[in-house]
KOLSEDO-821248 format. One record per residue (C-alpha): residue number from 1; residue in one letter; x, y, z. Coordinates in steps of 0.5 Angstrom, whole numbers, plus 500, padded with zeros to 3 digits. Layout:
# KOLSEDO-821248
<site><n>NUM</n><res>A</res><x>X</x><y>Y</y><z>Z</z></site>
...
//
This chain:
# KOLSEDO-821248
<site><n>1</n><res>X</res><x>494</x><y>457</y><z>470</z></site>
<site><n>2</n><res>X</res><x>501</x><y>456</y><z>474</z></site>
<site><n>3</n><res>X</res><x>505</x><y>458</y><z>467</z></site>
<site><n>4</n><res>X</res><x>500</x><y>464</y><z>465</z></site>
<site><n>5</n><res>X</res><x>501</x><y>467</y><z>472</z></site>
<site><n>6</n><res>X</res><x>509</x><y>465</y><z>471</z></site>
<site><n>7</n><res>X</res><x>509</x><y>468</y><z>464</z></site>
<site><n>8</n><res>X</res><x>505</x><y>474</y><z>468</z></site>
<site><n>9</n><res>X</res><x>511</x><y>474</y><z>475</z></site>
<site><n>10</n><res>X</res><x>516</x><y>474</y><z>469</z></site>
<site><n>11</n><res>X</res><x>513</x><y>480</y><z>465</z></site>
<site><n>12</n><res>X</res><x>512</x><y>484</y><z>471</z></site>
<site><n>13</n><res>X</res><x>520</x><y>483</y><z>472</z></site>
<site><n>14</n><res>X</res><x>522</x><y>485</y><z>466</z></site>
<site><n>15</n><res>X</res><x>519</x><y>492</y><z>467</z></site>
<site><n>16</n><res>X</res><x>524</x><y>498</y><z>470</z></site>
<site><n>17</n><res>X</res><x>516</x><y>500</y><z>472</z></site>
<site><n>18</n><res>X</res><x>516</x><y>495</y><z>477</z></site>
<site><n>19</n><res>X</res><x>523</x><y>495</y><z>480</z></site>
<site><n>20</n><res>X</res><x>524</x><y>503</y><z>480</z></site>
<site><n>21</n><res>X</res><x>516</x><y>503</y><z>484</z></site>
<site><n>22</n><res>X</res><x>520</x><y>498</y><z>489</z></site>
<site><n>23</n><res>X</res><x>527</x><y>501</y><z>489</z></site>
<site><n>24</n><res>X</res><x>522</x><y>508</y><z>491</z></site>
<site><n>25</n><res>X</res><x>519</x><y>505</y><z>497</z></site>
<site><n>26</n><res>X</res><x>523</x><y>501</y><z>501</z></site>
<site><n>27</n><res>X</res><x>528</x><y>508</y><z>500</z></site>
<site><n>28</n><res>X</res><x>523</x><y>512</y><z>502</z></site>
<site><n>29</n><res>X</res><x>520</x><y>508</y><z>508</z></site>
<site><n>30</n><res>X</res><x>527</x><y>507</y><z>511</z></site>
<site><n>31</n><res>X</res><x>528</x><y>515</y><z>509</z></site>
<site><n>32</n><res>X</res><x>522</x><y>517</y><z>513</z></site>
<site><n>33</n><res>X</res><x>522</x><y>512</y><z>517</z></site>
<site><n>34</n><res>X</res><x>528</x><y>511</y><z>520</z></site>
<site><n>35</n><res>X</res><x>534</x><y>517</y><z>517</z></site>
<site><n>36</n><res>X</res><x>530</x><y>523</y><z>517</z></site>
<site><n>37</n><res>X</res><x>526</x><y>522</y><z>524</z></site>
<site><n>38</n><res>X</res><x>534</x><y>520</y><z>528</z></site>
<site><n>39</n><res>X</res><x>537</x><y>526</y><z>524</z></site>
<site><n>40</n><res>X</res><x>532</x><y>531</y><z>526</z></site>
<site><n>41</n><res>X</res><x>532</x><y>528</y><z>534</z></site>
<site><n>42</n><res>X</res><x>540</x><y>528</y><z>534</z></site>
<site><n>43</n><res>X</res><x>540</x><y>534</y><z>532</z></site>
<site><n>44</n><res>X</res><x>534</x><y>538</y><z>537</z></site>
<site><n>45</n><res>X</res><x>536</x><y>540</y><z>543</z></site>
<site><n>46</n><res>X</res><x>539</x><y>535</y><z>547</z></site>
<site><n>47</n><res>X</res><x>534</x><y>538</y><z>554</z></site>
<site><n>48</n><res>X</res><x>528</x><y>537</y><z>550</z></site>
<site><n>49</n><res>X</res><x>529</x><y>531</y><z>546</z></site>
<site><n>50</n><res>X</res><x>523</x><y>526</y><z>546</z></site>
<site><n>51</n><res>X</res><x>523</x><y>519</y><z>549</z></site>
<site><n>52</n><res>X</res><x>518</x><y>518</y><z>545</z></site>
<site><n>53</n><res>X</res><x>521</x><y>519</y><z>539</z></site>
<site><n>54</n><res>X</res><x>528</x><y>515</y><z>539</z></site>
<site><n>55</n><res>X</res><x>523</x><y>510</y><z>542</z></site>
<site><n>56</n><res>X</res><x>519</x><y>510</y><z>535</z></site>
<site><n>57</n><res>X</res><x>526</x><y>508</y><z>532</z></site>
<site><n>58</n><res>X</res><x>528</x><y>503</y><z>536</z></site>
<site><n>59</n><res>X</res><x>527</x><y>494</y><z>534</z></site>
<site><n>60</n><res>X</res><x>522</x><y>494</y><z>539</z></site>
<site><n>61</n><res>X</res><x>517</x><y>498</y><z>535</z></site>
<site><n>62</n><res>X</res><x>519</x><y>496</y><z>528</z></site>
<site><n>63</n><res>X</res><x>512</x><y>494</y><z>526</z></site>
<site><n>64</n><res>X</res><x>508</x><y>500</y><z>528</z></site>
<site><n>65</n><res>X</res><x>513</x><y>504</y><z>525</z></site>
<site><n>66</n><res>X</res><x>515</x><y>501</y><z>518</z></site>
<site><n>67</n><res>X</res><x>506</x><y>500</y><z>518</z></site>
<site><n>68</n><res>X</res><x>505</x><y>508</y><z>518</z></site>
<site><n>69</n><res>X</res><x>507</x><y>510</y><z>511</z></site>
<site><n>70</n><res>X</res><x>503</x><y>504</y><z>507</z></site>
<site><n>71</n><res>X</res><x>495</x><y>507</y><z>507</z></site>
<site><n>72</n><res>X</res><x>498</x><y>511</y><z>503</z></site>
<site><n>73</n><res>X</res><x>505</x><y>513</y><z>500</z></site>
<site><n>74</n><res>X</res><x>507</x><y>506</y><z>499</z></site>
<site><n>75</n><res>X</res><x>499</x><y>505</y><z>497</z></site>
<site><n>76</n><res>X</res><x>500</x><y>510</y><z>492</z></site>
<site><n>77</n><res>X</res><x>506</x><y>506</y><z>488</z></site>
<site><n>78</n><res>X</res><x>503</x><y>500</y><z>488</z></site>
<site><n>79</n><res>X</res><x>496</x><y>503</y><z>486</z></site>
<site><n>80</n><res>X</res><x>501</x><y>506</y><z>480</z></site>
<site><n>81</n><res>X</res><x>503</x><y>499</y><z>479</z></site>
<site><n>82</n><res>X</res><x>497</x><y>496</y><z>479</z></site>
<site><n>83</n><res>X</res><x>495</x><y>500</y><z>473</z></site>
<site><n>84</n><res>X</res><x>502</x><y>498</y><z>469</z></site>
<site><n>85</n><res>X</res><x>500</x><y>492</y><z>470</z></site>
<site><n>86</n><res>X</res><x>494</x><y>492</y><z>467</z></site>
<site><n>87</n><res>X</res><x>493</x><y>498</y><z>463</z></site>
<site><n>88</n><res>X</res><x>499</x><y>497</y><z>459</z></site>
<site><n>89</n><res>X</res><x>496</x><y>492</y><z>454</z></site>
<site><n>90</n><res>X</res><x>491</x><y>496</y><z>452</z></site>
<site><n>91</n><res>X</res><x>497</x><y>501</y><z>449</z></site>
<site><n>92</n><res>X</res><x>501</x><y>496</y><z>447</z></site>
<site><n>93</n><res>X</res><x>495</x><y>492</y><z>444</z></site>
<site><n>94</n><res>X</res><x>496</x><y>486</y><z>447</z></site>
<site><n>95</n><res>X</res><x>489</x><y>484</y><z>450</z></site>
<site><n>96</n><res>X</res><x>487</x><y>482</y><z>444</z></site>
<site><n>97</n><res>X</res><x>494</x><y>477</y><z>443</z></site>
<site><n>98</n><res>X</res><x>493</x><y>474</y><z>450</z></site>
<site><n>99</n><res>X</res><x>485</x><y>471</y><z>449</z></site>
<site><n>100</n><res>X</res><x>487</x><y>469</y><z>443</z></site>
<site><n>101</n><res>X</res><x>493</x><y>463</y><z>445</z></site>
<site><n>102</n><res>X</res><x>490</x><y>463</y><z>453</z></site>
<site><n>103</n><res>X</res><x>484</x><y>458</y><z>455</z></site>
<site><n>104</n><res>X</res><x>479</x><y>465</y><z>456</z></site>
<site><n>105</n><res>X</res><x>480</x><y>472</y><z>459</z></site>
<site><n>106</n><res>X</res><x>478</x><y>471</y><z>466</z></site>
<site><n>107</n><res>X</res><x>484</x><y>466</y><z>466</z></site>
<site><n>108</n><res>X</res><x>488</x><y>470</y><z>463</z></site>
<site><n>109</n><res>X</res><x>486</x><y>477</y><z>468</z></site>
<site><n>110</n><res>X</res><x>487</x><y>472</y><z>474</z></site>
<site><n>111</n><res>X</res><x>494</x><y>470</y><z>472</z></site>
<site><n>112</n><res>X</res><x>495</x><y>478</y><z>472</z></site>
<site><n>113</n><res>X</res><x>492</x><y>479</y><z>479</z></site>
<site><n>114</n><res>X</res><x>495</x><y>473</y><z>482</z></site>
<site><n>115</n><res>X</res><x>502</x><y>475</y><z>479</z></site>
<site><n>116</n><res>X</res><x>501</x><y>483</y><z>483</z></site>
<site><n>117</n><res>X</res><x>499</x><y>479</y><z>490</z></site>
<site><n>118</n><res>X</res><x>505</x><y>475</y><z>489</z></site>
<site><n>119</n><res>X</res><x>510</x><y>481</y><z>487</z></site>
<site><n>120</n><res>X</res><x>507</x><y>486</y><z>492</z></site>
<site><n>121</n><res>X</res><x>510</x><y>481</y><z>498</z></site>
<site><n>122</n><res>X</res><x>517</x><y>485</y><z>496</z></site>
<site><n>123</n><res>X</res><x>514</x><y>491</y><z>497</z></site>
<site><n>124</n><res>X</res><x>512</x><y>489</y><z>504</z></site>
<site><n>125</n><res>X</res><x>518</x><y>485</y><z>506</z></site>
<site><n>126</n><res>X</res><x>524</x><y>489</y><z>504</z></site>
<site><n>127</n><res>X</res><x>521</x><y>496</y><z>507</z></site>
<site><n>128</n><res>X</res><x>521</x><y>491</y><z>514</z></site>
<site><n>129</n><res>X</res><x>527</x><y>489</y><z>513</z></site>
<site><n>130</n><res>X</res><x>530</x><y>496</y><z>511</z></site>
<site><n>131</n><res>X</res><x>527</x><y>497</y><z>518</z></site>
<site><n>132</n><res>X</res><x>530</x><y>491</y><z>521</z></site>
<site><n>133</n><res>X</res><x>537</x><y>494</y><z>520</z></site>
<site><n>134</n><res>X</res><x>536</x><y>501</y><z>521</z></site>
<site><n>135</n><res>X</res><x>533</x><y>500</y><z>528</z></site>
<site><n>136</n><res>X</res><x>538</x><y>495</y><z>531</z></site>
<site><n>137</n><res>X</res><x>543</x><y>501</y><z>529</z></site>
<site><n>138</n><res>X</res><x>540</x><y>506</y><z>532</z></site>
<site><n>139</n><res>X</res><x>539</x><y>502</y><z>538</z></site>
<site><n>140</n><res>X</res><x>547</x><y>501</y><z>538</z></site>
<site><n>141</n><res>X</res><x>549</x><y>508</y><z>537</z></site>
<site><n>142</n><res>X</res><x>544</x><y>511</y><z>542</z></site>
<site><n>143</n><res>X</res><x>546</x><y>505</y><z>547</z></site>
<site><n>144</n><res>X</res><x>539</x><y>503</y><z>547</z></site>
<site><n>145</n><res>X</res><x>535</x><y>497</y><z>548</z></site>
<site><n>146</n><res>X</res><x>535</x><y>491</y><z>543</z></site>
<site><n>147</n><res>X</res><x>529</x><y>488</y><z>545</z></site>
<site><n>148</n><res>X</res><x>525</x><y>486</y><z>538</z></site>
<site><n>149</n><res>X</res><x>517</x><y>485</y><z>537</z></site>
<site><n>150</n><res>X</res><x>514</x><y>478</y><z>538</z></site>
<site><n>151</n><res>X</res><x>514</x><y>473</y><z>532</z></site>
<site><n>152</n><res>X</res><x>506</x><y>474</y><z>532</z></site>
<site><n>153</n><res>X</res><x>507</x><y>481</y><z>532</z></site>
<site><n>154</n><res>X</res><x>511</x><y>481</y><z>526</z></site>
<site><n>155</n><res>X</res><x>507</x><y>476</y><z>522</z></site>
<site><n>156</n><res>X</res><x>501</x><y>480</y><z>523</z></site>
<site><n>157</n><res>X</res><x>504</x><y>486</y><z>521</z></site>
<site><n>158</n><res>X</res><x>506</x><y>483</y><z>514</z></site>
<site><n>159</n><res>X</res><x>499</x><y>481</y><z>513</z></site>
<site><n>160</n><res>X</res><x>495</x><y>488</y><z>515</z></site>
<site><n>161</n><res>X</res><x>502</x><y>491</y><z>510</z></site>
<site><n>162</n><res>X</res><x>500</x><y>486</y><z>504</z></site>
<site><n>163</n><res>X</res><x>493</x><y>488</y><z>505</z></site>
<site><n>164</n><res>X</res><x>493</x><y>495</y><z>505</z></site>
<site><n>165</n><res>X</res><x>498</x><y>495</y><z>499</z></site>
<site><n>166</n><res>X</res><x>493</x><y>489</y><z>495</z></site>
<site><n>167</n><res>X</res><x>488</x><y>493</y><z>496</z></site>
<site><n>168</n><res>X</res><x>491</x><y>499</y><z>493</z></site>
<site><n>169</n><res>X</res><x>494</x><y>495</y><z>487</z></site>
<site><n>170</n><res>X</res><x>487</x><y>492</y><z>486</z></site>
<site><n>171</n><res>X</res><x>485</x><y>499</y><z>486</z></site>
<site><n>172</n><res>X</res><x>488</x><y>501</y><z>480</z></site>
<site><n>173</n><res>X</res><x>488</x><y>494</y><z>477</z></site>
<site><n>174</n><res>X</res><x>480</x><y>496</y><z>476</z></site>
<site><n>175</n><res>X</res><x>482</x><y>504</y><z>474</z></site>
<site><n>176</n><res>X</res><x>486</x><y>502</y><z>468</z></site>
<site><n>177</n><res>X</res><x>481</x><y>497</y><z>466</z></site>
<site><n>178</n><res>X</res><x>476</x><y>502</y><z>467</z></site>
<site><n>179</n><res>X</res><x>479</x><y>507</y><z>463</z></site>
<site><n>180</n><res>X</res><x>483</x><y>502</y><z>458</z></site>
<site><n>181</n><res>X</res><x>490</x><y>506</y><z>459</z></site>
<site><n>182</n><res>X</res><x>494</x><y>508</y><z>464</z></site>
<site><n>183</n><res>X</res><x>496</x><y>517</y><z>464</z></site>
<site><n>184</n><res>X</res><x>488</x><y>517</y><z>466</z></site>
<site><n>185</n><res>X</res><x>488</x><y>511</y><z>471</z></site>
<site><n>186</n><res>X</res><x>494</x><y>513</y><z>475</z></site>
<site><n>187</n><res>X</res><x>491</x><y>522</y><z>476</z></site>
<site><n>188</n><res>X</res><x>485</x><y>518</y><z>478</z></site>
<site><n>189</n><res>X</res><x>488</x><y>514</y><z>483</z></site>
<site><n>190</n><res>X</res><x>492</x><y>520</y><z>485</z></site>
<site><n>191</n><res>X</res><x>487</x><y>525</y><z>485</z></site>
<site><n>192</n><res>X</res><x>483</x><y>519</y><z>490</z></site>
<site><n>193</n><res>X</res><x>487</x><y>518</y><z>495</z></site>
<site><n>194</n><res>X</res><x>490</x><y>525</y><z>495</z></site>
<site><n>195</n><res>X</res><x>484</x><y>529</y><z>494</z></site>
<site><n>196</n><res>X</res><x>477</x><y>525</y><z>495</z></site>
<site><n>197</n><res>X</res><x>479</x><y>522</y><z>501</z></site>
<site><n>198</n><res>X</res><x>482</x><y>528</y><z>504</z></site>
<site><n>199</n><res>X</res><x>477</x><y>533</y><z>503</z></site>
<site><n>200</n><res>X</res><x>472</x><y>528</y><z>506</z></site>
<site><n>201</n><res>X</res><x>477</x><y>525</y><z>513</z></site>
<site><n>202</n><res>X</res><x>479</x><y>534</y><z>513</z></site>
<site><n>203</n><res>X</res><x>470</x><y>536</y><z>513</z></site>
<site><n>204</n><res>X</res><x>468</x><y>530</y><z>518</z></site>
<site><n>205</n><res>X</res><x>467</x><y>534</y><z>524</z></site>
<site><n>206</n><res>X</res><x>464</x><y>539</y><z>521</z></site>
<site><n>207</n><res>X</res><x>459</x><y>536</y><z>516</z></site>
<site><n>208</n><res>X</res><x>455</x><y>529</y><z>520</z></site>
<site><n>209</n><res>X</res><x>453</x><y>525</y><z>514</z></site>
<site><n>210</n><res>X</res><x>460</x><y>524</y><z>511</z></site>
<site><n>211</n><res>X</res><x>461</x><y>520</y><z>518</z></site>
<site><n>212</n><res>X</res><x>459</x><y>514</y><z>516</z></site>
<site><n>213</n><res>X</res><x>462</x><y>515</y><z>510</z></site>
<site><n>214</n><res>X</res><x>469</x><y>515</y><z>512</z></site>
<site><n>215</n><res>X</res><x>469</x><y>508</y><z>515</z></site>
<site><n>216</n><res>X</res><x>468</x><y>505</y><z>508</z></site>
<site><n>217</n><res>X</res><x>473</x><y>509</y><z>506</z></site>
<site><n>218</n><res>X</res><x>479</x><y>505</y><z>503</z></site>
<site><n>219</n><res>X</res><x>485</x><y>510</y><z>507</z></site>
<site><n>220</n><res>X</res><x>481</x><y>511</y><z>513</z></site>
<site><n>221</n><res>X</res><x>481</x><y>503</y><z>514</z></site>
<site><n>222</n><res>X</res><x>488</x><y>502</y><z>512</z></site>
<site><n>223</n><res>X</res><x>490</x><y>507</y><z>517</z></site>
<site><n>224</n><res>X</res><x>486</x><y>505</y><z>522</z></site>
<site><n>225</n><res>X</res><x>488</x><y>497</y><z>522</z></site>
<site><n>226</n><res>X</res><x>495</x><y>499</y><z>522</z></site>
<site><n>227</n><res>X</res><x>494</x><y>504</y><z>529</z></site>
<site><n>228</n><res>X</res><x>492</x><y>497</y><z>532</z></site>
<site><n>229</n><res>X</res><x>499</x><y>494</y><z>531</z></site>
<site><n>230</n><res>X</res><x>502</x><y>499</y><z>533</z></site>
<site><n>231</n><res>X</res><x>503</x><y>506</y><z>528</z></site>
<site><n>232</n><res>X</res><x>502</x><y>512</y><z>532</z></site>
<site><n>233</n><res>X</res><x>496</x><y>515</y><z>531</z></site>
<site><n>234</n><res>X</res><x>500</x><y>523</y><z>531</z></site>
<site><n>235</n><res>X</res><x>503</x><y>521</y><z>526</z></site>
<site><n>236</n><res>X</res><x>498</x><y>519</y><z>521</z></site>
<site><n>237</n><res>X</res><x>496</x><y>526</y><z>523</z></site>
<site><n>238</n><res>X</res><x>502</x><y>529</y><z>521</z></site>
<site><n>239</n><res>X</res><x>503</x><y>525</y><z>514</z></site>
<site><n>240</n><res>X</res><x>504</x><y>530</y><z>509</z></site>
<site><n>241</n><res>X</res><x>500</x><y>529</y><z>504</z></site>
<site><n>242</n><res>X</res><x>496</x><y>522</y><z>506</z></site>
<site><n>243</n><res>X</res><x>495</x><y>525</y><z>514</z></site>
<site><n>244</n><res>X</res><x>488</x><y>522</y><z>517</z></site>
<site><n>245</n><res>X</res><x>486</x><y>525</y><z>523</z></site>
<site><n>246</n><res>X</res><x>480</x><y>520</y><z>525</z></site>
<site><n>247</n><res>X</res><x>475</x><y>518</y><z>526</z></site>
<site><n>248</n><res>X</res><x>479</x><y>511</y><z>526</z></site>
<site><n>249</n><res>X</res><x>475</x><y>504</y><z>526</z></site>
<site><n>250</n><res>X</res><x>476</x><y>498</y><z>530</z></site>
<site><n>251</n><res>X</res><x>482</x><y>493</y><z>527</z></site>
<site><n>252</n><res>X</res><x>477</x><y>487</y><z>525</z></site>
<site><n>253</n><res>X</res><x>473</x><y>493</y><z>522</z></site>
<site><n>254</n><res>X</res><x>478</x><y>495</y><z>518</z></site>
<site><n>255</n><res>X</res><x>481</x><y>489</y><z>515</z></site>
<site><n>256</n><res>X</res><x>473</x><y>486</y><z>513</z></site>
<site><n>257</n><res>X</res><x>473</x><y>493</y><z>510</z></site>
<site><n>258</n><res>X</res><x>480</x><y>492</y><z>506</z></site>
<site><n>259</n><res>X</res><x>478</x><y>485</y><z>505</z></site>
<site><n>260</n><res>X</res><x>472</x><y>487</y><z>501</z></site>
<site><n>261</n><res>X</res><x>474</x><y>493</y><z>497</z></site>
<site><n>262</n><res>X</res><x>480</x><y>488</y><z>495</z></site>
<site><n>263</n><res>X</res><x>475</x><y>483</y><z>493</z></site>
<site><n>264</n><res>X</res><x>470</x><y>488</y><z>489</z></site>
<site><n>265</n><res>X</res><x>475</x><y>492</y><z>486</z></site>
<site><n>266</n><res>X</res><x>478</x><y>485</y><z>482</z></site>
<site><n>267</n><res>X</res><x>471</x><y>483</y><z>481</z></site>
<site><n>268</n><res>X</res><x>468</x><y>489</y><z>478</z></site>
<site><n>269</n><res>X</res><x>475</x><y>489</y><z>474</z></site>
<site><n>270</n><res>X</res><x>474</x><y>482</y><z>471</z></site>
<site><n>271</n><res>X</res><x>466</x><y>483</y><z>470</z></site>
<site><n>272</n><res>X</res><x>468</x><y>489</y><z>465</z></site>
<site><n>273</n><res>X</res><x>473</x><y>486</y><z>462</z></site>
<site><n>274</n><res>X</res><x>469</x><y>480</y><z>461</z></site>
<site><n>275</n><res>X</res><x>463</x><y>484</y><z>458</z></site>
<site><n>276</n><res>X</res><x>467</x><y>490</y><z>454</z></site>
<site><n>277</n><res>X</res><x>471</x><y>489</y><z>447</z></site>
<site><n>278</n><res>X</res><x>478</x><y>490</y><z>448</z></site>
<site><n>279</n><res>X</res><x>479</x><y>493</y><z>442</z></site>
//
C-alpha cells in the first residue's frame, strides 16, 4: 500500500495540472488576501481609513484572514484537481492497466485518495505562509504591532484548511468517477458550488424549507467553521462569486458535517468504481 500511494504522490507531481492549481492559489490567496486589500487601504482617504481593515492584515489575524478564501476559491481548484486526479484514467485508459498489475481496486483508488489528502497540505501550508510573510511586512511598514496568533490557533486553522480543501477534493474524486472523465465533472462542480449552492444560500430567507437545508450545505459549513477561527463574517459576504451570507452553524456542527461529506464522497466514490465496468 505504502508503494502505490508512492507511485500515485509521484504521478500527481509529475503533472503541470498539479503545480499550476497550487501556483494559482497561493498567488491568489496572498493577492486577495494581503496585496490588494493594503493597496486599496493605503490608498483610501487618509481621514476615513478603517482600523479594522489594517488590523485584518496584521500577523495577529494571520488565521482568520488566510481561512476566508478556502470554502470556496481554494476549494474550487482542488475540487478541480481532484477530478484530475482521477478522472484522468478514464481518458487515458489507465483504470484498467492499474487493476490489472495492483492487489485490487479499492486499494489502487485508496492510494489515489490518500496521495490527494497528502498533496492538499501544501495547498494549505504555503497559502499560510504567503500569509506569514505578507503580514509581518505590512505590519513593519505600517509601524504596527507584531503580535502573532497562538500556536494552537495556528494548528486549528491548518486543520479547519485541510478539512475544507479534502472535502472539496473528495468532492471531485466522486464527479470524476461519476461521469468517468473530467471537461463534465469539473462544469459540474463548478456549476455546484457557484450556482446550486448560491441560489440556495441567496433564497434562504425567503423560501423557510431550504433552511435546514443550507446547514447540510458543503460551502455553508466550510464558511461556517472558519468564521469561528477567526474569518470575518462580512467578508464572506463580500467574496465575489463564492459570498455566503448565512445562516452559519456552529463550528462542531460544521466540521461533523465536512467530516461526513468527506467520508460519504470518497466512500460513494469507491463503491461505484468497485461496482462499474471501467472500461
Amino acid at each position: 500500500m505504502i508503494g502505490s500511494i508512492r507511485a500515485e504522490l509521484l504521478v500527481l507531481s509529475r503533472r503541470a495540472a498539479t503545480w499550476v492549481l497550487l501556483g494559482c492559489w497561493v498567488a491568489l490567496a496572498a493577492f486577495f488576501g494581503y496585496i490588494l486589500p493594503y493597496i486599496t487601504w493605503r490608498n483610501g482617504d487618509a481621514g476615513n481609513r478603517g482600523d479594522r481593515d489594517l488590523l485584518d492584515m496584521l500577523p495577529e489575524n494571520l488565521v482568520g484572514n488566510m481561512l476566508g478564501g478556502f470554502p470556496f476559491f481554494g476549494g474550487v481548484l482542488v475540487l478541480i484537481l481532484g477530478v484530475l486526479a482521477v478522472g484522468s484514467d478514464y481518458g487515458w485508459s489507465t483504470w484498467k492497466t492499474l487493476f490489472t498489475q495492483k492487489p485490487g481496486r479499492l486499494q489502487v483508488f485508496g492510494a489515489k485518495v490518500i496521495a490527494l489528502g497528502i498533496w492538499i497540505v501544501p495547498f494549505v501550508a504555503l497559502s499560510f505562509l504567503a500569509g506569514a510573510i505578507a503580514s509581518p511586512i505590512i505590519a513593519n511598514t505600517e509601524n504596527a504591532a507584531m503580535n502573532w496568533p497562538d500556536a494552537w490557533l495556528i494548528v486549528r486553522g491548518l486543520a479547519a484548511g485541510w478539512l475544507v480543501m479534502a472535502t472539496w477534493a473528495a468532492l471531485g474524486v466522486l464527479l470524476g468517477i461519476l461521469s468517468r472523465g473530467t471537461a463534465l465533472a469539473i462544469g459540474l462542480g463548478i456549476l455546484y458550488g457557484l450556482v446550486v449552492e448560491g441560489l440556495i444560500s441567496a433564497l434562504f430567507d425567503q423560501v423557510s424549507l431550504l433552511k435546514p437545508v443550507i446547514d447540510f450545505l458543503l460551502r455553508a459549513n466550510a464558511y461556517s467553521l472558519v468564521t469561528v477561527l477567526g474569518a470575518s463574517q462580512e467578508q464572506a459576504q463580500a467574496n465575489g462569486p463564492g459570498a455566503f451570507g448565512g445562516p452559519f452553524v456552529g463550528g462542531m456542527q460544521a466540521t461533523i458535517v465536512l467530516g461526513l461529506e468527506l467520508l460519504a464522497f470518497v466512500g460513494i466514490a469507491a463503491w461505484t468504481l468497485r461496482r462499474r465496468d471501467v472500461s
